[in-house]
C-alpha positions as CSV (number, residue, x, y, z in Angstrom):
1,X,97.5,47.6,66.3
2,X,96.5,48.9,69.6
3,X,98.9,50.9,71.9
4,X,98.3,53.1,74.9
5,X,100.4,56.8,75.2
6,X,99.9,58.3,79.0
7,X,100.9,62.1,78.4
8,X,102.4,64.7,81.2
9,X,102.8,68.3,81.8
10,X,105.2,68.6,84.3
11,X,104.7,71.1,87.5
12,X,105.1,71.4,91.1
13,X,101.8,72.5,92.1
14,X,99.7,70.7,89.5
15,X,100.8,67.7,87.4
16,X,98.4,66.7,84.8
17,X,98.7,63.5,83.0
18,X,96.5,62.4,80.0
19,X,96.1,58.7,78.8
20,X,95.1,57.9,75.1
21,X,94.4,54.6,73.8
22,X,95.1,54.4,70.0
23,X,93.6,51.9,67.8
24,X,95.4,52.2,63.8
25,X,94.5,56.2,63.1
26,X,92.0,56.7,65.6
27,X,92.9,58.0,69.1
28,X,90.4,58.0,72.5
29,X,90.6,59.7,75.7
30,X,91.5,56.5,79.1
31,X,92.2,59.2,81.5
32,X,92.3,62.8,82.1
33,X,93.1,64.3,85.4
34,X,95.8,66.2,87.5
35,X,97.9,64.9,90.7
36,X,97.4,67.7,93.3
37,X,100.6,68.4,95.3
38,X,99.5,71.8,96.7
39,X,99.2,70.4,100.2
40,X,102.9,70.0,100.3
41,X,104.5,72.4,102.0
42,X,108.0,70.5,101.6
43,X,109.3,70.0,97.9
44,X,110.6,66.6,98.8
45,X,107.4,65.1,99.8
46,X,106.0,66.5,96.3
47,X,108.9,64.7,94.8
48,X,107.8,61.6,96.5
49,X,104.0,62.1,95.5
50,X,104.8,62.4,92.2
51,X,106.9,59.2,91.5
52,X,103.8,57.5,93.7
53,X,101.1,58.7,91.6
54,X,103.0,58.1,88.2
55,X,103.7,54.6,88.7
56,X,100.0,54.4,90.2
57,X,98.6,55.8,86.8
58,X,100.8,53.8,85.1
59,X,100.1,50.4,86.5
60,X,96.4,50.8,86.1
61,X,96.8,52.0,82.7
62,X,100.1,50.2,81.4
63,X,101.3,52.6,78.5
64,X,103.6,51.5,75.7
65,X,104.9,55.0,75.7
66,X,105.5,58.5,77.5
67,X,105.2,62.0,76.2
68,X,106.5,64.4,78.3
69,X,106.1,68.1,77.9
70,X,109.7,69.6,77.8
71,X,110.0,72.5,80.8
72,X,109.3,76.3,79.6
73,X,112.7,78.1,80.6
74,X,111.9,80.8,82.6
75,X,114.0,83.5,84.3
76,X,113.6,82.3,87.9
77,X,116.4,79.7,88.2
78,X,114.7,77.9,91.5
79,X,111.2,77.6,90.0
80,X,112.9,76.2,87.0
81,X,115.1,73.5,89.1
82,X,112.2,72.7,91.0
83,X,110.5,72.1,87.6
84,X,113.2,70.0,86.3
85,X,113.3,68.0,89.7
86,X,109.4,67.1,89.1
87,X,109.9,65.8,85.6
88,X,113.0,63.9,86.5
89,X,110.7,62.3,88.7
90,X,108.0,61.4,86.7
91,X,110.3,60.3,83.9
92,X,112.1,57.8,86.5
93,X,108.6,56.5,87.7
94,X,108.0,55.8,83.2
95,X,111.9,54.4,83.3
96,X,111.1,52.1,86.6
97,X,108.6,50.7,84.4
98,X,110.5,50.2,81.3
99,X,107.8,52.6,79.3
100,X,109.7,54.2,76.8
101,X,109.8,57.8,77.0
102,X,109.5,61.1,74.2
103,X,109.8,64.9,75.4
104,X,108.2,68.0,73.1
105,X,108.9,71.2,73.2
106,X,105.6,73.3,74.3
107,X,106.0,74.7,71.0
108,X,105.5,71.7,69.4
109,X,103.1,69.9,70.8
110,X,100.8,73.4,70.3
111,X,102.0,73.3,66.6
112,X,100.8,69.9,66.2
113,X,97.3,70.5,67.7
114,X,96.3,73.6,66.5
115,X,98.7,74.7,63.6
116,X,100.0,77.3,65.3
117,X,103.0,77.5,68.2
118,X,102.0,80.3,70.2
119,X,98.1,78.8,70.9
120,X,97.0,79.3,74.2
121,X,96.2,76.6,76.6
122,X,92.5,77.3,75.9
123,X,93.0,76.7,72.0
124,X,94.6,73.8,72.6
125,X,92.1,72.5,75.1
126,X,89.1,73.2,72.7
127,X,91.1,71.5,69.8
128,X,91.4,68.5,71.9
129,X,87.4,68.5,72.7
130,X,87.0,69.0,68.9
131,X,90.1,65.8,67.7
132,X,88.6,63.4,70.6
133,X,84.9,64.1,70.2
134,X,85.0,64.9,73.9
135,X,81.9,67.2,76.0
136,X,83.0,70.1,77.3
137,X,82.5,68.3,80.9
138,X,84.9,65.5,80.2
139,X,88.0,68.2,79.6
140,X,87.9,68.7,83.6
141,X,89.1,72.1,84.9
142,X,92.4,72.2,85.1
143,X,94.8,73.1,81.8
144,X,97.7,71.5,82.9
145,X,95.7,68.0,82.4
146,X,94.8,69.6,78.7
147,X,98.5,70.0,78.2
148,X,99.2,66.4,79.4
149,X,96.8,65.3,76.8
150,X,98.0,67.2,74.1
151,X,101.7,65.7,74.7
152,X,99.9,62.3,74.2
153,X,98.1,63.3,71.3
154,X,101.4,64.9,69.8
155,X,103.1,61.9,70.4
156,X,100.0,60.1,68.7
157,X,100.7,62.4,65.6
158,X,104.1,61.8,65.5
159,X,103.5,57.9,65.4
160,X,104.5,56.0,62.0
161,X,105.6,59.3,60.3
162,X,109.3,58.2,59.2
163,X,111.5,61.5,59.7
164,X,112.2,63.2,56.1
165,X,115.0,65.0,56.8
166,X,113.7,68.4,55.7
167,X,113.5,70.9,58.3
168,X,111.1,73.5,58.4
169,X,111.5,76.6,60.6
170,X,107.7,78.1,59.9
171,X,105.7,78.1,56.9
172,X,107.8,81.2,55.4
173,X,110.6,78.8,55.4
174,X,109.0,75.9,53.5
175,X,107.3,77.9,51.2
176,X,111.1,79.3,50.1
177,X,112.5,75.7,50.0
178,X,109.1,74.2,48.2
179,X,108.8,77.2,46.0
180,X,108.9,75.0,42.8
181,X,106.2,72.3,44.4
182,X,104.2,75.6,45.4
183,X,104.2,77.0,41.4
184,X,103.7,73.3,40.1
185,X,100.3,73.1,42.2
186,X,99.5,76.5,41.0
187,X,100.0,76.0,37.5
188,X,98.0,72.6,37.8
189,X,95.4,74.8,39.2
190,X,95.0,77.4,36.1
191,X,94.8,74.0,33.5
């Protein structure tokens, strides 16, 4: 089964947007870029731009699905509205094209790349080069694309795993609730 996951980092400055194509287990990189709305002094136009250039990477690319990164609550209340406004945006260009949308937490999508939730943008970047195979050229400059990526490749992680119902908080906590799983493999160990 073949199915296509465009990714996005939301922003008001710089948008990037990832596209994956995944074939059964294996994922590979369509599209990797950022849309550019620092020529725009009004945030209206940029609002505009935005729903242009989604459904523009959308129809070339025709994804089954969106991940969208969830926005980073900050203390400044305008930057975070004008955040909001931009994913709203993107999410209505997905929804105007009947592609079925998924938001992550930044947290999450980090956890699901490098095993840890507090990465940098760099260590998630370099994971991706590693997962994907990828030269260090083909990454482009600009993080915010990385990010878009990695909510793809989340989202491609996430794929076919039924939910279990056990909730984790770190690895503290399931080490606590699996302590007898954890002392069965250990014990296996020692025979």
């Amino acid at each position: 089964m073949e199915k296509v996951i465009m990714g996005i980092d939301p922003g008001t400055n710089l948008m990037g947007y990832g596209v994956l194509r995944v074939s059964g287990r294996q994922a590979q990189m369509l599209a990797l870029g950022v849309i550019d709305l620092r020529r725009y002094a009004d945030h209206y136009l940029k609002l505009g731009h935005i729903f242009e250039r989604v459904s523009g990477i959308i129809q070339a690319y025709l994804p089954d699905e969106l991940a969208i990164e969830a926005p980073f609550f900050g203390k400044n209340v305008q930057s975070m509205l004008k955040l909001g406004r931009a994913q709203g945006v993107a999410m209505a260009a997905a929804i105007n094209r009947q592609v079925p949308i998924t938001e992550y937490a930044p947290t999450k999508i980090k956890m699901a790349i490098t095993g840890n939730g507090n990465a940098s943008k760099e260590q998630v970047a370099d994971m991706l080069r590693r997962m994907l195979k990828l030269d260090a050229e083909e990454m482009g400059r600009y993080l915010d694309a990385t990010d878009a990526l990695g909510a793809a490749y989340c989202h491609f992680l996430q794929m076919g795993r039924p939910e279990t119902g056990h909730k984790y908080s770190n690895w503290k906590d399931f080490a606590r609730k699996n302590s007898d799983r954890i002392n069965e493999g250990r014990t296996k160990k020692k025979d």
